[in-house]
N, C-alpha and C positions, 0 to 999 in steps of 0.2 A: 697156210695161215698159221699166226702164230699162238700156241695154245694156251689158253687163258689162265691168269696167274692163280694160285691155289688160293681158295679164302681161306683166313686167319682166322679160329676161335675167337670171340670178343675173349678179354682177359676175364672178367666177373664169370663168365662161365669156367672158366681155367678154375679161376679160384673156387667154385662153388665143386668144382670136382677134388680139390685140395683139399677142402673142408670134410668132405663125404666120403673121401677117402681114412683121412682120420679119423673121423666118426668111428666107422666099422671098426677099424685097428683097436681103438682103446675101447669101445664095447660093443663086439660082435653078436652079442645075443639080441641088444635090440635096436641096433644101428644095422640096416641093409648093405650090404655088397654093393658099390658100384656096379650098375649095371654091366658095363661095357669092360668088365675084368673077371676073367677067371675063378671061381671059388677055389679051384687046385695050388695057383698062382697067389692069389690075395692070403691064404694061407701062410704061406713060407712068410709075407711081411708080419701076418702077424705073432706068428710064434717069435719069429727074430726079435720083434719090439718087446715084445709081454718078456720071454727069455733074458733078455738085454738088460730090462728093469729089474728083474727081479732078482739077479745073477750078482748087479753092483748093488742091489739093498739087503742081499744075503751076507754081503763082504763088510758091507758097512753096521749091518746090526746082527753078525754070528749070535750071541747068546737069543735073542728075541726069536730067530730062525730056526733056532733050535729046540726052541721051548713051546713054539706053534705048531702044531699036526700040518701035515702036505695041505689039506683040503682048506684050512684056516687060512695059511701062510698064501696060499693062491688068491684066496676069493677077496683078503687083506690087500694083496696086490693089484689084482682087478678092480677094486674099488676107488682104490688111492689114481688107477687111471681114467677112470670114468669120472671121479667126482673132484677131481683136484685139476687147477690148469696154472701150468708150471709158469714163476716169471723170470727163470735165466731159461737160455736153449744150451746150456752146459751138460752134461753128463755127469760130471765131476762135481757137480751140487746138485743133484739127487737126493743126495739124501739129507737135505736142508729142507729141500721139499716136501721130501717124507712125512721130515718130523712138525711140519708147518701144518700140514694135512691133517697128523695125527693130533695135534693140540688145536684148530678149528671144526673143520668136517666131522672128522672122525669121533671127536669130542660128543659131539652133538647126536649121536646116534645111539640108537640102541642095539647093541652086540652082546655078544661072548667074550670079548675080549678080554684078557686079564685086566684088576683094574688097576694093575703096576703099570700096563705096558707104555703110557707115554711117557713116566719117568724113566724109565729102563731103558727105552729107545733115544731120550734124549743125553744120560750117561756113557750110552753106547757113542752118540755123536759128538759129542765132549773131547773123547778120548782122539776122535777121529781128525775134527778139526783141530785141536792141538799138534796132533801127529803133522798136520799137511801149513797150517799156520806161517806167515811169509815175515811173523812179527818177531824178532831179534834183541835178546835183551843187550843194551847198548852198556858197556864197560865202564864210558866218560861219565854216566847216570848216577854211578852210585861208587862207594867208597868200600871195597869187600872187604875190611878190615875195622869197619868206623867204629864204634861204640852202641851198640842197638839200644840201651836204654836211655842214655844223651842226647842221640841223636835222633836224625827222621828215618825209620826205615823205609828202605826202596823194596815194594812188591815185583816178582815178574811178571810181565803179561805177560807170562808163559802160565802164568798162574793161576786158576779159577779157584773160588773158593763158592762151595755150592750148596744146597739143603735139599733133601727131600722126604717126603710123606715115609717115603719106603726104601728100606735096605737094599740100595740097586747093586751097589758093589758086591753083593752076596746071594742075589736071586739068578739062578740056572735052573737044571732040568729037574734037578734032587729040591730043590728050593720054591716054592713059588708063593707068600703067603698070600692070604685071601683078605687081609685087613691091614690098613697101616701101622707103624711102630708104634709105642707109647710115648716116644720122641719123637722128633726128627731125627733124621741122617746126617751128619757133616761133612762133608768130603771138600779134601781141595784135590784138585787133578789137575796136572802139570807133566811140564816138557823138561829134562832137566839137561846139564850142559852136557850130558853124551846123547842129546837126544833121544831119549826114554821116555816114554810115558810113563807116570806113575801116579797113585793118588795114596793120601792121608786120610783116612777116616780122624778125624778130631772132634774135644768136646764144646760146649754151647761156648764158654770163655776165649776159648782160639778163635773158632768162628768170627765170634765178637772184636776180637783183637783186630784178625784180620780186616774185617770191613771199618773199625777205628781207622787203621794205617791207608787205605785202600778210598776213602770219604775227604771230602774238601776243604777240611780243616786239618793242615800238617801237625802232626803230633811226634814227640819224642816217644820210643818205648814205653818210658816211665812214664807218662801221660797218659799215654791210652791204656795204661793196666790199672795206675789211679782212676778213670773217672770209668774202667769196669770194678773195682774196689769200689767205686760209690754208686755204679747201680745195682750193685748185690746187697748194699749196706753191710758188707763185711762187717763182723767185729774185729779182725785183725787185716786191715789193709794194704799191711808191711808185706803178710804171707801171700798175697794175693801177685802184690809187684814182683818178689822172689820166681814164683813159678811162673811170669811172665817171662822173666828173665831168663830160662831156661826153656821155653817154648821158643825164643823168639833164635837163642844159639840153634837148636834142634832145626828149627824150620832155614835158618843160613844155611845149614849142612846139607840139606837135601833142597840146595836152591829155588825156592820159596820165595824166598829174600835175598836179595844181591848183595846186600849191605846197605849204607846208609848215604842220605844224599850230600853231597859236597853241599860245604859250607861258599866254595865257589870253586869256578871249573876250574879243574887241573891243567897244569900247565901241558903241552903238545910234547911230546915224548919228542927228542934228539935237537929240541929247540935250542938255538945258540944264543950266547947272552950279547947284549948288545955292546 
């Protein structure tokens, strides 16, 4: 006779074991072991995962990793897996998640943590997304030679221009303060054409520039230093456009600024005249 065909798991049971699976993985203290799996065995998944997390968010945030004791930098990690649920299945954004964690959840709690650390962490992924970024400053955009106070200048989105509570470009192991600046921080952080990272610490005026050129109303140079000359109420507003004018060279030079937008497109490089 012929021997009877095996029964199939329903699928919801499948997946209730999928779930209960993960459970354990990202919190074994108070998620149970599937029953019907090894503790020797479910072991190796979970170092592997825990390991694997913490190995790309050590890569992705060196100074923070280094600046948290083993037992902090763990238990930060185990938390970020229990209380956080990730919405790409990437790897490679990780650490987007992290920092998404670390500005809701994490926010919301009461820890040890420094109370630099979600700026810090997200300086750290700044530099990282820049690094890896797919966005290409396009050459036809802008005019590297135009006139920056005449004309419009063209920003990179290579470019960030950014604020924070606390000197993250300056806090490490020797560094850490315990209260914000008496400023803010300015930094622009960019990708420049050897692809480098680099950042600018700048003052409140550039900042300001920046976000003028950078805002939906096009401005000339000379425009957006005028109408920062008239929200300082300068008494001298000529001095004010001058060192404009020499920010806005400086910042062309460490590609910042591409140059300025065409007046209209250039014509197609080895075009033939009719």
């Amino acid at each position: 006779m012929p021997e009877p065909a095996a029964t199939q798991a329903p699928v919801e049971d499948f997946s209730a074991v999928q779930r209960a699976f993960a459970a354990h993985i990202r919190d074994p203290e108070h998620r149970a072991c599937p029953a019907d799996v090894e503790d020797r065995r479910m072991a190796i998944y979970r170092d592997l995962v825990f390991n694997n997390i913490a190995g790309l968010l050590a890569s992705a945030f060196p100074v923070l990793r280094r600046m948290l004791p083993d037992d902090h930098w763990r238990g930060l990690i185990r938390d970020f897996m229990v209380q956080h649920r990730a919405a790409t299945p990437l790897f490679l954004e990780i650490s987007q998640e992290f920092l998404d964690y670390l500005g809701t959840t994490r926010a919301q709690q009461t820890t040890d943590d420094p109370p630099f650390l979600l700026e810090l962490a997200h300086y750290e992924w700044v530099e990282l997304a820049l690094s890896v970024s797919d966005d290409e400053p396009d050459p036809t955009h802008a005019n590297p030679n135009g006139d920056l106070m005449e004309e419009i200048p063209v920003i990179s989105p290579l470019a960030w221009n950014l604020s924070y509570r606390f000197p993250v470009h300056r806090i490490g192991p020797d560094f850490q303060p315990d209260t914000p600046g008496d400023a803010p921080t300015h930094l622009v952080v960019y990708r420049n054409r050897a692809d480098h990272i680099e950042f600018l610490e700048i003052n409140a005026v550039t900042q300001r520039l920046l976000t003028l050129l950078q805002g939906d109303i096009p401005r000339t140079g000379r425009e957006a230093m005028q109408a920062i000359a008239e929200e300082l109420s300068h008494p001298a507003p000529d001095k004010v456009v001058a060192a404009g004018a020499r920010m806005l060279t400086d910042l062309r030079k460490r590609d910042v600024i591409l140059g300025t937008r065409w007046s209209e497109a250039p014509a197609a490089s080895g075009a033939c005249a009719g």
